[in-house]
N, C-alpha and C positions, 0 to 999 in steps of 0.2 A: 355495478349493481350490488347495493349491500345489504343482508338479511335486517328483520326488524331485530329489535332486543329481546336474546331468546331466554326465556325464566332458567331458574340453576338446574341441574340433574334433580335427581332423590337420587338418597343415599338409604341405605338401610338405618330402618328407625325412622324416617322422616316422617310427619302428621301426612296422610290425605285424607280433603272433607270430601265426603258424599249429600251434597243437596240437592232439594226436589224445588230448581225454577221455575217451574213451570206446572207441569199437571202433576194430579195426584198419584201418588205409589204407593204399593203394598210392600212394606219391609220383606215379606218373603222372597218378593220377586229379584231381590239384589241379595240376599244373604251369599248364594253362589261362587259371588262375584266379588263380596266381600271375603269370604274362607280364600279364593283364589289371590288377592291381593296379598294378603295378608302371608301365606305359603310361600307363594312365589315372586310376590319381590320383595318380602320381609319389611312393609313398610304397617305404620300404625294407623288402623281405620278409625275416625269417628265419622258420625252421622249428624244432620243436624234435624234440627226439633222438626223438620216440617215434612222428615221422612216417614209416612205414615198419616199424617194429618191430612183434613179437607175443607176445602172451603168450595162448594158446587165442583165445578172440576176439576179447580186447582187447589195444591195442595196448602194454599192458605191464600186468605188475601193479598192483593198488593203490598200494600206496605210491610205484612209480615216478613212475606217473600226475600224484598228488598234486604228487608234489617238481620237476617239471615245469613245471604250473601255478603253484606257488609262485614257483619262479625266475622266472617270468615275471611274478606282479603285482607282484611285489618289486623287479624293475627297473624303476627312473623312467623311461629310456630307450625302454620299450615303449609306445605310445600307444593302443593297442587291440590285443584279443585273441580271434582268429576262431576257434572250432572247426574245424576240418578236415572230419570229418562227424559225425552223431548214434549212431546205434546203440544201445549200451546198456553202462553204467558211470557218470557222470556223478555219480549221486546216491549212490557207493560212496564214491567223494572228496570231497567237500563237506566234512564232517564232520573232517577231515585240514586242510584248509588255514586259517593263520591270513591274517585278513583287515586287519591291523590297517597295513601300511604301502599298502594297495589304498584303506584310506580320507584316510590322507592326499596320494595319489595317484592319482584315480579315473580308469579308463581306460573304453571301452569293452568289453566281452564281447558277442560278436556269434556268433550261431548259434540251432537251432530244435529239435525234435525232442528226444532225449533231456537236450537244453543247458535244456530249460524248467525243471530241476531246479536250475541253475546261477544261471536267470533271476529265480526265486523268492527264492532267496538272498540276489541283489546286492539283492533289493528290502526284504529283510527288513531290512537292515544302510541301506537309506536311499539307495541311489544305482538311476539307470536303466541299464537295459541294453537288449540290440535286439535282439527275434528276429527272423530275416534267415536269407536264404538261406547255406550254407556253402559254403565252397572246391568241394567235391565237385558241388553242385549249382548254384552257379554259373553258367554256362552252357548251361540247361538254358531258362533265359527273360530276355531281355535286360531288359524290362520289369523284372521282379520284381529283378535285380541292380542294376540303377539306383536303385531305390528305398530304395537302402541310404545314397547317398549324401547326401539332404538331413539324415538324423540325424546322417552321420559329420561332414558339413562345415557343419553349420550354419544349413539352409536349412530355408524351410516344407515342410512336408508335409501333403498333404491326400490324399483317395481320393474317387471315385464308384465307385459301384456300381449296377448295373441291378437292379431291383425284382426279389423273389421273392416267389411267389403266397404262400407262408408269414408271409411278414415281416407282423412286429407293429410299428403303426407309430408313433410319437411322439416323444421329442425328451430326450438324458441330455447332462451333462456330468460327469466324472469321469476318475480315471487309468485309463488302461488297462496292464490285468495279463491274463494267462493264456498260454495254450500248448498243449500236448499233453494232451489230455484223461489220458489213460493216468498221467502222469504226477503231476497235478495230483492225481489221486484218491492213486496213489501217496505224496505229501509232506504229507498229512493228517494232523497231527497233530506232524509232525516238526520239530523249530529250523527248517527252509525254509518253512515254513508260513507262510501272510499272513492277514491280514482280507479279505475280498473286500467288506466294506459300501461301498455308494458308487461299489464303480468300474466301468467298461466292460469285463467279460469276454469273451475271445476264445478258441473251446477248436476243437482239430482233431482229428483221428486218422487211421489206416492200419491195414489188414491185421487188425484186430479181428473178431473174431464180434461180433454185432448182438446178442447175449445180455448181450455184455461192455460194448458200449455202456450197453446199459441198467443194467447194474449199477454201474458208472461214475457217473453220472448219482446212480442213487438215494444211493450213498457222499458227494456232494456234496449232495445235497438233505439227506441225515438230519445231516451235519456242519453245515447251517444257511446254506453257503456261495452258497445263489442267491438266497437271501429277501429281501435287500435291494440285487441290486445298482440300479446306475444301470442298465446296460443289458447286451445277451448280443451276441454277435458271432460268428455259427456259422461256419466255415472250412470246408474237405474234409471228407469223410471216405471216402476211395474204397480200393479195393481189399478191403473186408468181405466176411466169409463166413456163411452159416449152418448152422447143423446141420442133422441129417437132417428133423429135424422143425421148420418154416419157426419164426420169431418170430414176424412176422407185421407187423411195423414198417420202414419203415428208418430207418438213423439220427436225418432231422431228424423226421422223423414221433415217434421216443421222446424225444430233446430236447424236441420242442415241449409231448410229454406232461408234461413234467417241471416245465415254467414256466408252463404254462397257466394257473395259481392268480395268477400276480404280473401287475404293469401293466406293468411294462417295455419299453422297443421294443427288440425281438427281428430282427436280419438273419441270412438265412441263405445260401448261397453267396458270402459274403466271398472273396477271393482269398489265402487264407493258411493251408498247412500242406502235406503231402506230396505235393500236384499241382503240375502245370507251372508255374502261378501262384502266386506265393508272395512278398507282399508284407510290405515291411519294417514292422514296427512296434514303437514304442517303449516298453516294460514302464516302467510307474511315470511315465510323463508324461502332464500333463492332456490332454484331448481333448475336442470335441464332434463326438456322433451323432446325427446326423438320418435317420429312416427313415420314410419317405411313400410314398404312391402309385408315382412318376414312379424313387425310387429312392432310394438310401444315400451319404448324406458325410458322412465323419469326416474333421475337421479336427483336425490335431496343435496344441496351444497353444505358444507358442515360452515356453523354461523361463527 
């Protein structure tokens, strides 16, 4: 099992762009984030044009978006490239940008939430990217932004995690891929599409009906997408609603419904997706999962 092709470190001094894929931002909301960057890993921030701007909810139309992101993998000067925050638009652009001097130049894309559409991509095309907290969110958990930096600079990265009555227990090694469940279900079928055989899937959400969960879910099961992986990695999923007339589930209770057929070890409140905690993890680089009694550690493989 070999990682994808991982983008260079940064070094001190190295350019990162801060752009806005997807929905619109308020430059204050990341200045934080940028003083933080900036302090503590002495690297050089610029912003692009679209941090700040709007176009109804996204921070500029498509094709602006596009030519944006473009400019930016297209510069060798840039050494990774953060989303500002998620929202929604990402997977509008995709489709728009040519990737072919990003692969002779692979940088980092770092971001979570709507960015899973983005993260799929780099992986389709053979290189890793990081879903991580964004400029927006930030400062929201010193933990979880910390955690950004052993993939940026180089270092191991590993997690513990305290046992859930849920977790299925036993022992995968494989790349870990996934994101935003919503999403995931969403690029089924489309060029961002991956194989999911073999690897360690990590899926989250927000703000869903528990109906949409489930239908989520069965869209990945009937696409064939859980049957063989190595292992599941359940993250948040808070802030759901139900309809007038209850499910009857909650989320990991329909997840669990959903894999209960496979052997795989199964964790569920991992520290990764739209709560306080939101740890950095690497799309497309190997990993081993171990899920027992006592608790959960995934060890990131150095690529």
């Amino acid at each position: 099992m070999k990682s994808l092709i991982v983008p260079p470190v940064l070094g001190k001094g190295d350019k990162v762009a801060i752009l806005a894929l997807a929905s619109k931002i308020d430059p204050a909301d990341i200045q934080q984030a940028i003083e933080f960057m900036r302090e503590n890993w002495q690297v050089d921030i610029i912003t692009g044009d679209l941090v700040g701007a709007a176009y109804f909810d996204f921070a500029g139309n498509d094709n602006i978006r596009a030519a944006d992101f473009q400019q930016a993998l297209n510069d060798s000067s840039v050494k990774a490239i953060f989303s500002a925050r998620g929202g929604y638009g990402s997977s509008r652009i995709i489709d728009k940008i040519d990737f072919s001097l990003f692969k002779q130049n692979p940088k980092w894309i770092v971001g979570f939430s709507d960015i899973t559409a983005v993260h799929s991509h780099i992986q389709s095309l053979g290189f890793q990217s990081l879903h991580a907290p964004m400029p927006k969110t930030f400062m929201k958990d010193n933990a979880s932004l910390k955690s950004i930096e052993p993939f940026l600079f180089g270092k191991e990265a590993m997690y513990e995690v305290a046992a859930h009555q849920m977790n299925r227990t036993g022992e995968a090694e494989g790349l870990v891929t996934g994101g935003n469940l919503c999403l995931l279900a969403h690029l089924i079928g489309s060029a961002s599409d991956i194989n999911y055989d073999n690897k360690i899937l990590f899926i989250e959400d927000v703000g869903e009906y528990l109906y949409n969960i489930d239908r989520m879910m069965v869209q990945l099961k009937r696409a064939g997408k859980l049957k063989k992986l190595a292992g599941l990695i359940v993250g948040s999923f808070n802030d759901l609603k139900e309809n007038n007339e209850p499910f009857g589930k909650d989320a990991y209770e329909i997840i669990a419904e959903h894999v209960a057929e496979y052997n795989y070890p199964v964790c569920y409140g991992f520290p990764v997706g739209h709560d306080i905690a939101n740890r950095a993890l690497a799309c497309g680089r190997a990993a081993q999962l171990e899920v027992n009694e006592i608790g959960v550690r995934l060890l990131f493989l150095n690529s």
